[in-house]
DRENMARMI-530260 format. One record per residue (C-alpha): residue number from 0; residue in three letters; chain; x, y, z. Coordinates in steps of 0.02 Angstrom, whole numbers, always signed. Layout:
N
(NUM 'ALA' 'A' (X Y Z))
...
***
This chain:
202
(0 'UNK' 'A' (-10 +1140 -633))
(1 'UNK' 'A' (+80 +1001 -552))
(2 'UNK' 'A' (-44 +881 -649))
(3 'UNK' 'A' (+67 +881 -809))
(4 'UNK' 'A' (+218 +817 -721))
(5 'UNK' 'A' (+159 +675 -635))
(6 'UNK' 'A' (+58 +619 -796))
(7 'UNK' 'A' (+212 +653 -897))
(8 'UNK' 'A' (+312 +522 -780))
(9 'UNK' 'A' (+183 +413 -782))
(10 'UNK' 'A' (+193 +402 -993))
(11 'UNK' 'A' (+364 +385 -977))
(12 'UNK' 'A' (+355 +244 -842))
(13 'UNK' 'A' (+231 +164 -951))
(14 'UNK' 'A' (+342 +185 -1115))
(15 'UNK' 'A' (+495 +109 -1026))
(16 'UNK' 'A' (+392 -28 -967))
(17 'UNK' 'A' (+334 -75 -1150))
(18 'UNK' 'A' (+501 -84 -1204))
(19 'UNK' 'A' (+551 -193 -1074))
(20 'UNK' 'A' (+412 -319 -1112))
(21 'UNK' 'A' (+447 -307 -1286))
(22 'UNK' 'A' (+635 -339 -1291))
(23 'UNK' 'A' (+589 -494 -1172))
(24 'UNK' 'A' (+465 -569 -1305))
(25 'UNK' 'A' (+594 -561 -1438))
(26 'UNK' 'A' (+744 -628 -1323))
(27 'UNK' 'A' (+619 -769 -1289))
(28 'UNK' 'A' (+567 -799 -1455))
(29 'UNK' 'A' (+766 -770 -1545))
(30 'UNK' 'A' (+781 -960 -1501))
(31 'UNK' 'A' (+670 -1026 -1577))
(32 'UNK' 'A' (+675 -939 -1702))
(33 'UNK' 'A' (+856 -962 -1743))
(34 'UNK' 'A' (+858 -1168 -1738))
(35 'UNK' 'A' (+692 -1144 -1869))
(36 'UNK' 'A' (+818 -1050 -1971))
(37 'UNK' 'A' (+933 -1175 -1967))
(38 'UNK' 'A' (+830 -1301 -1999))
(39 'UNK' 'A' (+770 -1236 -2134))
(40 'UNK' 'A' (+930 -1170 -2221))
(41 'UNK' 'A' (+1058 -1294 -2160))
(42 'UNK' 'A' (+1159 -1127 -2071))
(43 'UNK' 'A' (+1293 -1175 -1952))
(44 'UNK' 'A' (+1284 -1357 -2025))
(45 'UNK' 'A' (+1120 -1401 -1948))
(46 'UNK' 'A' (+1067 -1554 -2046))
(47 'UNK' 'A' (+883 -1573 -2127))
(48 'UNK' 'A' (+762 -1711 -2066))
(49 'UNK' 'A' (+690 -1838 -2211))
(50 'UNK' 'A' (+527 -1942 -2184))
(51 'UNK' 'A' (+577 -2137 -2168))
(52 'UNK' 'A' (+436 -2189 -2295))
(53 'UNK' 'A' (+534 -2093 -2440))
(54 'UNK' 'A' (+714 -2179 -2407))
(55 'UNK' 'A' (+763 -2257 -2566))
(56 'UNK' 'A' (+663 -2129 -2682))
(57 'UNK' 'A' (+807 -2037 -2712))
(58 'UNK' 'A' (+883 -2040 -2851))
(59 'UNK' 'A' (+1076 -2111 -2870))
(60 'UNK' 'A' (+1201 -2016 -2935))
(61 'UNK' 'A' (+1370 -2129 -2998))
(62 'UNK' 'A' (+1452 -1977 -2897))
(63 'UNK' 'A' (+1540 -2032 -2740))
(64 'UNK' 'A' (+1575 -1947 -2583))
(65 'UNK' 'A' (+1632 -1983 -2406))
(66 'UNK' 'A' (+1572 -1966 -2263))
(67 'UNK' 'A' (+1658 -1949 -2084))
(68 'UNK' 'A' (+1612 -1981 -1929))
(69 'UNK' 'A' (+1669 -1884 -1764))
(70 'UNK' 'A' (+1593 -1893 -1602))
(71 'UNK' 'A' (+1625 -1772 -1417))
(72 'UNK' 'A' (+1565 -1777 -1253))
(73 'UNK' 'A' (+1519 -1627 -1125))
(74 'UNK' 'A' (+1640 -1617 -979))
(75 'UNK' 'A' (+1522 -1632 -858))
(76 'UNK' 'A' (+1445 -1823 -939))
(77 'UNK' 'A' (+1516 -1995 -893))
(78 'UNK' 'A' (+1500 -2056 -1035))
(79 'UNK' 'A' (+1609 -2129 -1165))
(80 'UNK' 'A' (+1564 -2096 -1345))
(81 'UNK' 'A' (+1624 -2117 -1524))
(82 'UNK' 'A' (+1583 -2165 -1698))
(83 'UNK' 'A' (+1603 -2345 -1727))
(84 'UNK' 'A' (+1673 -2332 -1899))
(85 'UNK' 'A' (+1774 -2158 -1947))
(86 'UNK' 'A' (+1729 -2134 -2132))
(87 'UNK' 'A' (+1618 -2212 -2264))
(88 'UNK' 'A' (+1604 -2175 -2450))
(89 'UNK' 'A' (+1442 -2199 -2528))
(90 'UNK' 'A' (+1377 -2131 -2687))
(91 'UNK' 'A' (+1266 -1965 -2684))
(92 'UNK' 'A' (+1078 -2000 -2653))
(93 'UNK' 'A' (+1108 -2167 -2591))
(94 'UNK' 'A' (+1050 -2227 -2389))
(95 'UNK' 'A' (+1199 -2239 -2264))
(96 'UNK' 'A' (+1187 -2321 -2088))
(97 'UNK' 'A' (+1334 -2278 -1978))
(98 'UNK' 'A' (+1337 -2341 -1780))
(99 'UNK' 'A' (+1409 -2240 -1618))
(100 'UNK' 'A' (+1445 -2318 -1467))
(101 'UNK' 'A' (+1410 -2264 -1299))
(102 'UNK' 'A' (+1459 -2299 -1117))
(103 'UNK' 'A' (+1400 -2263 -943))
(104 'UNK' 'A' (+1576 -2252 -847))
(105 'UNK' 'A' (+1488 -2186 -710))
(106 'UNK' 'A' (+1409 -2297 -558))
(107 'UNK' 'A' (+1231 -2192 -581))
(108 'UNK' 'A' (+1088 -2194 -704))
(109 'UNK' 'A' (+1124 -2028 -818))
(110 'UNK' 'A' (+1007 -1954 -963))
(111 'UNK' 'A' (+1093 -1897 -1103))
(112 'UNK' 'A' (+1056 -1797 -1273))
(113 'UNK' 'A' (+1149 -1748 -1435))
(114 'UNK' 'A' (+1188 -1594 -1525))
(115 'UNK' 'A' (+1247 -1619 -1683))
(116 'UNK' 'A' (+1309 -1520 -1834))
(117 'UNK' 'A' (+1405 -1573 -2003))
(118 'UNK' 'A' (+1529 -1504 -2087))
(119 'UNK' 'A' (+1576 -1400 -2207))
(120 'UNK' 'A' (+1418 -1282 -2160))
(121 'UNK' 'A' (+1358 -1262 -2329))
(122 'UNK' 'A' (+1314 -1466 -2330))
(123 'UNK' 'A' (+1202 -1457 -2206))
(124 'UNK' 'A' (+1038 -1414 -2319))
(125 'UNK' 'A' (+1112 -1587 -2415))
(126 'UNK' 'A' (+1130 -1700 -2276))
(127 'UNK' 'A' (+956 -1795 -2233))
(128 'UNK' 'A' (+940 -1887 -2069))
(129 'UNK' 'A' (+797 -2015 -2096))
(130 'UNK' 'A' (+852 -2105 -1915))
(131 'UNK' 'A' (+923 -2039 -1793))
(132 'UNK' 'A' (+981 -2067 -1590))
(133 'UNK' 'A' (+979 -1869 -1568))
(134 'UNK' 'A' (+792 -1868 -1605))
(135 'UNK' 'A' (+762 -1948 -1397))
(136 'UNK' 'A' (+860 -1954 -1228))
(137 'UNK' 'A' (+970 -2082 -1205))
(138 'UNK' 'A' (+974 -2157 -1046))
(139 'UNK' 'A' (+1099 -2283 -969))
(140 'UNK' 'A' (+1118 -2371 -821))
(141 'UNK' 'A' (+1278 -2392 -719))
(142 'UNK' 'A' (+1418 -2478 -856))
(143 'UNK' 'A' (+1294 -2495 -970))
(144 'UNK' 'A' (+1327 -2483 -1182))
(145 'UNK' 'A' (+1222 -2458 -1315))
(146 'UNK' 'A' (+1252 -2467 -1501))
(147 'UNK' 'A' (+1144 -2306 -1582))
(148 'UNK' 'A' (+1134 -2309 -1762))
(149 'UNK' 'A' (+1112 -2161 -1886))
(150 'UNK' 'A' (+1012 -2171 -2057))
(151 'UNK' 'A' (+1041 -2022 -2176))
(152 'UNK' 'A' (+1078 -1970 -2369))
(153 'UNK' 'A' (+1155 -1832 -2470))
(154 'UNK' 'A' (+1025 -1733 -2588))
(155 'UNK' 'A' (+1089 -1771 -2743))
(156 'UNK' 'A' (+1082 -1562 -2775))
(157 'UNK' 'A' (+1205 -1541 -2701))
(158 'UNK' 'A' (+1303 -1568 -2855))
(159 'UNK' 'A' (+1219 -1442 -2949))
(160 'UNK' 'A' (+1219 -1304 -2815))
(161 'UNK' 'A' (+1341 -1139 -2868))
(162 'UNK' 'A' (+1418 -1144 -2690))
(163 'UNK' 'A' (+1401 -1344 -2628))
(164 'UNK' 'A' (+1432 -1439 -2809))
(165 'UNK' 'A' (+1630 -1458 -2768))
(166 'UNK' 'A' (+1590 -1539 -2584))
(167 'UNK' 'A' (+1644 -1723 -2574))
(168 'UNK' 'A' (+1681 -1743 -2408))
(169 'UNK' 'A' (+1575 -1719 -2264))
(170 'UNK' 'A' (+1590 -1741 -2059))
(171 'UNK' 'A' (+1437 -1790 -1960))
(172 'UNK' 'A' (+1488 -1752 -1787))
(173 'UNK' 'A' (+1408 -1789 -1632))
(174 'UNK' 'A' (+1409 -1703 -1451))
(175 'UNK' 'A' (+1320 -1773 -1290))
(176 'UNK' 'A' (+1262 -1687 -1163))
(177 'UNK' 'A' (+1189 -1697 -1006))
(178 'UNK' 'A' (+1001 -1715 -1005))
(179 'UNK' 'A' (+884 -1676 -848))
(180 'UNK' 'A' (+755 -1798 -817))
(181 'UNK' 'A' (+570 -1757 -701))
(182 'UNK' 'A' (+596 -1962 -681))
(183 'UNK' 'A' (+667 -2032 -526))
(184 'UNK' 'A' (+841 -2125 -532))
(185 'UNK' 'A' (+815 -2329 -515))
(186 'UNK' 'A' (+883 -2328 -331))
(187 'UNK' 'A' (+763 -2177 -286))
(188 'UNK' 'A' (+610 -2254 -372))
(189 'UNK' 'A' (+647 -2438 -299))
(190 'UNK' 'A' (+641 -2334 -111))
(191 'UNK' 'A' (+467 -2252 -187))
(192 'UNK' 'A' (+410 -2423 -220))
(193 'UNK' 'A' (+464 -2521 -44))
(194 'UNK' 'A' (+465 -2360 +68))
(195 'UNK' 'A' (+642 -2335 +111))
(196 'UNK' 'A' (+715 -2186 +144))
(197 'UNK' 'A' (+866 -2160 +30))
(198 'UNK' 'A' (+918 -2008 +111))
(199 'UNK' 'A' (+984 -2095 +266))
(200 'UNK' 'A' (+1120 -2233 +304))
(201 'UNK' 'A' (+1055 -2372 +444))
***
């Protein structure tokens, strides 16, 4: 009799356990998931991604609209950075190239990547970047500066989508943040290569 018990805990053990494993798999995979959503859809602003062999093929609209720049930093990265121009008008389907700045204020070598979004939202399945810094880590030296440009267009649907056609301004803002590196820091890597010990002061 006590048989049924024990292999009644046991299913339940077992069922809890699935459930478990299964809410981990889609925590893991909500993620990725979400950023292909974005991608895809332009939600929250995220921008879409053009090939650089079809710049140019777009057709030009005698539309205008302007584009503005903005550009942040995370608290926690040394870095100066901003938009070297604050607005541009250009006319719909035609290839922009804006430039941001950015400085190493610190006296270390520090990795850096960017998050980016544009605004409003509903632009973002418009706004093609053919070019762009976000796409790699930046990484500056001590006082170093770097000049990144940005190459991107506006589909010219925009202009005939129900909720986008009225859009004629859009912000392309930037955010740095702090990116870990596996690669050693110049002063480590210079010990590597003579065999000093950085850790300690002679």
């Amino acid at each position: 009799m006590s048989i049924l018990p024990k292999d009644k805990n046991s299913r339940v053990v077992v069922s809890l356990v699935g459930v478990v494993v299964v809410m981990g798999a889609l925590a893991w995979a909500a993620v990725p998931f979400y950023n292909w959503f974005c991608r895809v859809t332009g939600y929250a602003g995220t921008t879409q991604v053009a090939d650089a062999n079809s710049a140019g093929e777009t057709k030009i609209l005698d539309e205008k609209i302007t584009i503005r720049f903005d550009g942040n930093t995370d608290p926690s990265l040394p870095w100066g950075f901003k938009p070297m121009q604050r607005e541009m008008e250009m006319r719909i389907g035609e290839t922009g190239l804006a430039f941001y700045e950015a400085v190493n204020n610190s006296d270390r070598t520090v990795t850096g990547r960017a998050s980016y979004n544009v605004a409003p939202d509903i632009a973002g399945s418009f706004f093609y970047k053919i070019e762009c810094f976000c796409f790699t880590e930046q990484t500056l030296k001590p006082g170093e500066r770097i000049e990144m440009p940005v190459t991107f267009e506006v589909d010219p649907e925009i202009v005939t989508d129900r909720d986008a056609r009225k859009v004629r301004d859009i912000t392309l803002s930037y955010t740095f943040h702090p990116f870990e590196t596996d690669e050693p820091a110049d002063d480590t890597q210079a010990a590597l290569t003579t065999g000093q010990d950085t850790t300690r002061m002679n």
